[in-house]
N, C-alpha and C positions, 0 to 999 in steps of 0.2 A: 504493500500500500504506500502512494506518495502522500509525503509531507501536503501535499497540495488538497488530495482528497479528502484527505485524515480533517483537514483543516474545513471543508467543505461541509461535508459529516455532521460534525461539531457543530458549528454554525446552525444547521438545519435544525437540531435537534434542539438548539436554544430556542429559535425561534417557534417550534413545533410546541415545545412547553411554554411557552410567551399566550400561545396561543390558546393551552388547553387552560391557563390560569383563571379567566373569569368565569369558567362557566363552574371550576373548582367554590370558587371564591361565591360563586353563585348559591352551589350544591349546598355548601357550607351556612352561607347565610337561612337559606330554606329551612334545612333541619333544624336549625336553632330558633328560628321564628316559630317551630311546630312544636319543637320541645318547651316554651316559654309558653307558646299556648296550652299545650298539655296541663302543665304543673299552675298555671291560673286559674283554665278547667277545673284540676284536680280541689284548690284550695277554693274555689266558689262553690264549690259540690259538697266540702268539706264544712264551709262556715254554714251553706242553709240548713245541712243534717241538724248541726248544732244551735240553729235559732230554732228549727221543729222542735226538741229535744228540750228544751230549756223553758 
């Protein structure tokens, strides 16, 4: 392999991960937006038990 392709290569693949980054940075935002909803869920589900209850 030349220095020239090796060099090519590299290049491609930085850019190829450039590329997969937002939709990472996306994937990431989503689940965490579903997990905060979850555990709000969870504790609003929680406090009405406990106004019934009380």
């Amino acid at each position: 392999m030349s220095k020239e392709s090796w060099l090519t290569q590299q290049n491609d693949g930085a850019i190829g991960s450039k590329r997969r980054w937002p939709s990472s940075i996306e994937r990431a935002r989503i689940s965490l937006l579903q997990w905060a909803e979850a555990i709000v869920r969870k504790k609003t589900v929680s406090q009405v038990r406990n106004c019934k209850e009380a």
